[in-house]
N, C-alpha and C positions, 0 to 999 in steps of 0.2 A: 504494500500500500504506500503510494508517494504522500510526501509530506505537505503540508501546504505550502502555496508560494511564496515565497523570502518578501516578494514585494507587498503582498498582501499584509504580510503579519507585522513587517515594517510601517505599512499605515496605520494597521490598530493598532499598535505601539505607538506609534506618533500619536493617536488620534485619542489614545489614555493618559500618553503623559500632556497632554495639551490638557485635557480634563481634569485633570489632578493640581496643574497647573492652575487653571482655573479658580480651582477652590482653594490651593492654599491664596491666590492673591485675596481673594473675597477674605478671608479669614484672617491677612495680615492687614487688609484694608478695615476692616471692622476693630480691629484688637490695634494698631498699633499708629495706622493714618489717622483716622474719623478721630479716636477716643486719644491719639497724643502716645501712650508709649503702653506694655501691657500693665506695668503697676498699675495702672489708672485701673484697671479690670476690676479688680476685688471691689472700686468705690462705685463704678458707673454698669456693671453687670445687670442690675435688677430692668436696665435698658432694652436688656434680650428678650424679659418676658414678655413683651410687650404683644405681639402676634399672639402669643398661647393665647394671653389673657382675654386680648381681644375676641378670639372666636370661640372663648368659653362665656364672654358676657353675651356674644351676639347668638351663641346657641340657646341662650336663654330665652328668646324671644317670643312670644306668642300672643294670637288675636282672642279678644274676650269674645264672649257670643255675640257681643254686638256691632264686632269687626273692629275696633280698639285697637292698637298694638301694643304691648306691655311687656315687662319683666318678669318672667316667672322662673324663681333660680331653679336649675336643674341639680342633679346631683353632682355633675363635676363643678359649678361655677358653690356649689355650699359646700365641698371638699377644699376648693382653692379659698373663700370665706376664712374656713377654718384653718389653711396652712399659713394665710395671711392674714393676721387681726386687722390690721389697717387697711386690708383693702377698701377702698367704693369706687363705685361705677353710677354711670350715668349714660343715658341714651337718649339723643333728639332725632326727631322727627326730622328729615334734610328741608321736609317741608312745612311742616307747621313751625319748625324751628321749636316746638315745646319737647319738652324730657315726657320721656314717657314714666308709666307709673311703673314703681317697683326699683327706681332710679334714685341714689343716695341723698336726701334732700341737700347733710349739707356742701356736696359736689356740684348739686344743682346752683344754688345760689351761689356761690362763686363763679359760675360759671354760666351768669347773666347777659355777660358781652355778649354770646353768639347768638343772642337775637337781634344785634344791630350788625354784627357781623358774618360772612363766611367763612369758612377755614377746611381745608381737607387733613393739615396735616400741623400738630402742632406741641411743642414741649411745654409744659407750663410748672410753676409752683403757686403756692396758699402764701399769702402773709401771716409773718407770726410762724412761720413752720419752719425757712428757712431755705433756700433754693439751693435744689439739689438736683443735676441732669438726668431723667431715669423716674425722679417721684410723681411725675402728672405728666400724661399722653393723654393726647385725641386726635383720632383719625378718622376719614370718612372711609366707610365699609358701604357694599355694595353685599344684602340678604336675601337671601331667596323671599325676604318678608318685606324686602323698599331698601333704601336707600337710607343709611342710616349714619349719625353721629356717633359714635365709642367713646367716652371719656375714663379713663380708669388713673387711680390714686392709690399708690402704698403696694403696688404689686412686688412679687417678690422674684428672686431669680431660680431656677432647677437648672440643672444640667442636663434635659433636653432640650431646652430653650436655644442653646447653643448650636444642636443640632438644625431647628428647624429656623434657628435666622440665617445658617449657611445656604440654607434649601432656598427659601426666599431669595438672597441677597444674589447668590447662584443664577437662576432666576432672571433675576432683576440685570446684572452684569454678561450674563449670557451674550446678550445680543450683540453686546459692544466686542465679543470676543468673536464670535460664530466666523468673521474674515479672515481672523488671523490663526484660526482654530483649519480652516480651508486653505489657509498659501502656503502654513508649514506644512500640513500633511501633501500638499500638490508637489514643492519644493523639493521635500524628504521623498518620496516617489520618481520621482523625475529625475533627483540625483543617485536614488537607486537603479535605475535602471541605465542609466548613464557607466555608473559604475560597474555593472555585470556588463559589459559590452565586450569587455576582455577574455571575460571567462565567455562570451559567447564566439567569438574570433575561434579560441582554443577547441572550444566545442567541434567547429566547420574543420577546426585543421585533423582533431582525431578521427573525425568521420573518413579523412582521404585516405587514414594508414590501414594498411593491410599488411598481409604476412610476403609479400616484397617491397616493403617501405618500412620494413621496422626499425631502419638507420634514423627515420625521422625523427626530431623533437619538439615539441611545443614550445610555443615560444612565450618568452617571459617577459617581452616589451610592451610597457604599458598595464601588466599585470599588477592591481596592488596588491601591497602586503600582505591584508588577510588570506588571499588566497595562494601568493606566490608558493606557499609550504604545499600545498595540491599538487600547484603544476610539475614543482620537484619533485613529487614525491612518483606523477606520471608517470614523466620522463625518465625514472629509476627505473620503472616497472616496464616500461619498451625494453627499456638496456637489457634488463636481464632478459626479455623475451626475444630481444636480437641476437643476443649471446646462446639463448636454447636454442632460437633456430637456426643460427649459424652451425651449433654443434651438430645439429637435425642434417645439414645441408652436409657436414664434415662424415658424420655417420656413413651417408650413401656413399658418399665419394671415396669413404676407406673398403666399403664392399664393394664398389664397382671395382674399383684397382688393384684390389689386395686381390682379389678372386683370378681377375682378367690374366694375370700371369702364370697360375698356375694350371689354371684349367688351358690356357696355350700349350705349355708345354705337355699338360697330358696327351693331348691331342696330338702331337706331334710325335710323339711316343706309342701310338696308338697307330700310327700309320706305319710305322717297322715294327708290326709287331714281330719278327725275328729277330730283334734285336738281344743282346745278353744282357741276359739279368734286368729284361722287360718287367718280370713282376715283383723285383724289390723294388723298382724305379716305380711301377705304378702304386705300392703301398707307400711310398714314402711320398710319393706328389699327394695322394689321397690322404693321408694323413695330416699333411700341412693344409690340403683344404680342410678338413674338420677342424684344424686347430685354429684357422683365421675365420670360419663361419662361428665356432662355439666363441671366439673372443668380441666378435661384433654381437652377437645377442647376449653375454653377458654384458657389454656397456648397454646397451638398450636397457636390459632389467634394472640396471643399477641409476639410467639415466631416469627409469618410471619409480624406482623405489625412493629417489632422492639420500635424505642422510638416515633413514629409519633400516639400520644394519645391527640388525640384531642377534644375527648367527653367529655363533660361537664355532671356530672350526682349530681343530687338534691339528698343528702344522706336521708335527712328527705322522702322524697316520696319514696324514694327505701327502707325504715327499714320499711315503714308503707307499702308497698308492699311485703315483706319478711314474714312478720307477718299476714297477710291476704292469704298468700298464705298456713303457717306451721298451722296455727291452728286448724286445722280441726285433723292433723296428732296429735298433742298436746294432744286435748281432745281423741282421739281413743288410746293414753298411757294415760292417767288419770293424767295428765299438763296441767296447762296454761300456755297462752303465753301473754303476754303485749309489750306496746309499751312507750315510754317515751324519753322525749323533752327535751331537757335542753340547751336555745340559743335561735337562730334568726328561725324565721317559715322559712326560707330557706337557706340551706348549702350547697353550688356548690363546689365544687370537680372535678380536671381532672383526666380522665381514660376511662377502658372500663368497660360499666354495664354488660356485662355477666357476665365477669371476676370477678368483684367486687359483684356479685349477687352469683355466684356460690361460692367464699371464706364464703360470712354472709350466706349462705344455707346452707355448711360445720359445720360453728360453733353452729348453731344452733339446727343441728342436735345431734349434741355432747354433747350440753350443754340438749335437753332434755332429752339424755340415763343419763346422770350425775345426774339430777332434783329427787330430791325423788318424789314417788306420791302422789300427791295433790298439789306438788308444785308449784312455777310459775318461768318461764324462762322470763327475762324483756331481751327485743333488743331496747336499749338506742341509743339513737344521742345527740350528743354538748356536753359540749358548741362550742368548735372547731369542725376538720373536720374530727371529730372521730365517729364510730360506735363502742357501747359494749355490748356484749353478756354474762348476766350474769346467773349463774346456783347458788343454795344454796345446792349441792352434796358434794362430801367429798376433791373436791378441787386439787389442786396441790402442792406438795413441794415443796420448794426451789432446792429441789437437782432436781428434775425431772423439771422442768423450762428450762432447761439450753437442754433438751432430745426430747421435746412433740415433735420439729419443724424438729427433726433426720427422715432419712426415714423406715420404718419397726420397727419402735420403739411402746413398748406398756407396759403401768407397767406391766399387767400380761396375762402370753401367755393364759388363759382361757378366756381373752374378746375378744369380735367378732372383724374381721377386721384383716389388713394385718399393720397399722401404717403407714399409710400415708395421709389420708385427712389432718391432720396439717402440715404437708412436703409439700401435695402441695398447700396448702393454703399457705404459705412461699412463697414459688416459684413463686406464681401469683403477691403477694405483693408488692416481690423485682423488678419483671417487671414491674409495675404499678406505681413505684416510693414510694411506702408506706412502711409502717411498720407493723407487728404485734407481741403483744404482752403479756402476762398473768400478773394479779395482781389478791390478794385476796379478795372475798368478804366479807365485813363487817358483819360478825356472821359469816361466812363459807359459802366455796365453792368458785368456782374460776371465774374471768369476763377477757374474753378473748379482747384484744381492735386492732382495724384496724383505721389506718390513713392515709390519704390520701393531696395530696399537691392541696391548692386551688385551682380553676379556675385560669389560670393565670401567676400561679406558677413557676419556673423554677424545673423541677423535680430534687434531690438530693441524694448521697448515703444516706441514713436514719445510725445515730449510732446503736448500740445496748441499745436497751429500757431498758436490764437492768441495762444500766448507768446512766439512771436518777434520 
């Protein structure tokens, strides 16, 4: 369910705090302009009652049977009576100009003038009493029974009174606000939408990206502040979605080419088939294709499981399963292969075993084309959580060290292959939390080593091995 519109909720927030606004000014206008400062409050308060009182005298109102209008106290104007001793009231006729009956007499006679005069609106005090702002009002009211005089004396103040002079006064000041009450709220809208204008630009630019434009970025000119953390935070999320499909796009490209060479050469090998030693040649070509198809679907698995690598895998029982699996291929190239311990009879290691079974099948397979014949290929564990594939061949330099793990790379374009089983043996590593990496064998030849983070472990960027 979408939210409501930002511009919408912007004007009724405009258009509450403009009301709110409103009444505090009514209510700083009555307590602190009108009456001088708020101390004044406590003396000129009894001021507020004035409306209550008013329409509890004039609710008192009623016709005799003989059409008359008079005073007949109800029960809230004989509850106010009693919560004010001093109250009186008085009511004239707007047109007889006489008080009606049930009217304080002596409020009346004081209040003889308004038969030679009119008056809608008026403060007064008593001689002898002492003038006090708030002690005597008269107002002209408008009854559902005429048109009528209020005079009341000695009214007292409550603390709803407060309430319903903001409602009045409210009211009353309304009007004078209603335009400025309409420019803010047009203003505030108009420069709301003014300002999403950016975020609308960014809107039209992500619509054009697609999955061959994911190098695009949004752009952040003119963007403000509040939202520029958004568009960053986008533009992250292309990056890394350029970066997954680039690897998507790298994926194909290490199966189309890793494949392309070997399946050449079978073929090739397939058309003499009187050639010697046709069918070690065809287990060892078929072989290395099983081992670059199983290394390309375990980076897929690993690129869908992301970092949730939970398996626990025993490296000792997987080098000693590695080894029982190549040897047969070993002795059909005139190599051995061995196995060798060095540590605790058990090395647990987090990760995936394909993944990590297809990297030591990769090396293995290298390290035998590398092996002189007769030689022996040792696939070593421990003391750590390390696996080493060692060959007695002619090795690697230093300057080519820094190359093997490049993709399509090969010392010399006459050796089989496209240069990538160590590219994606890499690439499985770095998913797996590991490392790999080349040192020399002791007389010659090179021992390729993988590392992996215990059981346990918090996986880590691994340095580069050749810093150590």
């Amino acid at each position: 369910m979408r939210a409501p519109s930002l511009s919408r909720r912007l004007v009724l927030y405009l258009l509450a705090a403009q009301i709110v606004g409103v009444v505090l000014t009514t209510l700083a206008i009555e307590l602190f302009v009108e009456e001088g400062a708020l101390l004044m409050f406590e003396r000129d308060k009894n001021e507020l009652a004035v409306p209550r009182t008013n329409d509890i005298v004039a609710g008192s109102l009623r016709r005799s049977m003989s059409g008359e209008l008079l005073i007949d106290p109800s029960p809230a104007l004989c509850a106010e009576m009693e919560r004010a001793p001093n109250l009186r009231f008085a009511v004239f006729d707007w047109d007889a100009k006489a008080a009606l009956a049930g009217s304080s007499p002596a409020l009346v006679s004081e209040l003889v003038i308004l038969r030679r005069i009119r008056t809608t609106h008026m403060h007064f005090s008593i001689d002898g009493e002492g003038f006090e702002v708030g002690k005597g009002h008269l107002s002209l009211m408008e009854t559902p029974l005429g048109r009528v005089t209020v005079a009341i004396y000695g009214h007292l103040f409550e603390w709803w009174d407060l309430l319903r002079t903001l409602q009045i006064e409210f009211q009353s000041y309304l009007r004078y606000f209603v335009l400025e009450v309409l420019v803010a709220v047009g203003v505030g809208w108009l420069a709301f939408k003014r300002g999403l204008e950016p975020l609308k630009r960014v809107a039209r630019q992500t619509e054009r990206i697609d999955l061959n434009s994911l190098h695009q970025r949004l752009p952040l000119e003119g963007v403000p502040a509040e939202i520029s953390s958004l568009v960053d935070s986008m533009n992250g999320a292309l990056a890394r979605l350029d970066e997954g499909a680039e690897r998507q796009r790298r994926f194909l490209a290490n199966a189309a080419h890793e494949l392309r060479t070997p399946v050449a050469i079978l073929l090739e090998r397939l058309d003499a088939p009187q050639q010697q030693g046709l069918m070690t040649d065809l287990r060892r070509d078929a072989s290395r294709i099983r081992n670059i198809v199983e290394q390309l679907l375990a980076g897929a698995r690993l690129e869908k499981r992301g970092d949730d690598l939970e398996e626990t895998i025993d490296i000792v029982e997987l080098g000693r399963a590695m080894v029982d699996l190549h040897v047969r291929l070993a002795l059909k190239m005139r190599r051995n292969l061995e196995f060798s311990q060095d540590g605790a009879s058990i090395i647990s290691v987090r990760g995936e075993r394909l993944a990590l079974e297809s990297v030591v099948a990769n090396l293995i397979g290298n390290a035998l084309r590398a092996e002189p014949v007769g030689g022996s290929v040792i696939v070593g564990v421990g003391p750590g959580p390390e696996i080493c594939i060692i060959d007695h061949g002619p090795g690697i330099s230093p300057d080519d060290r820094a190359l093997i793990f490049e993709p399509f790379w090969r010392k010399e374009n006459t050796s089989p292959g496209a240069g990538l089983g160590l590219a994606i043996a890499k690439e499985l590593m770095d998913k797996l939390g590991g490392r790999i990496w080349v040192e020399d064998t002791p007389g010659g030849g090179a021992t390729l080593r993988v590392s992996l983070p215990l059981a346990g472990d918090v996986p880590c960027e691994m340095a580069d091995p050749r810093a150590r």
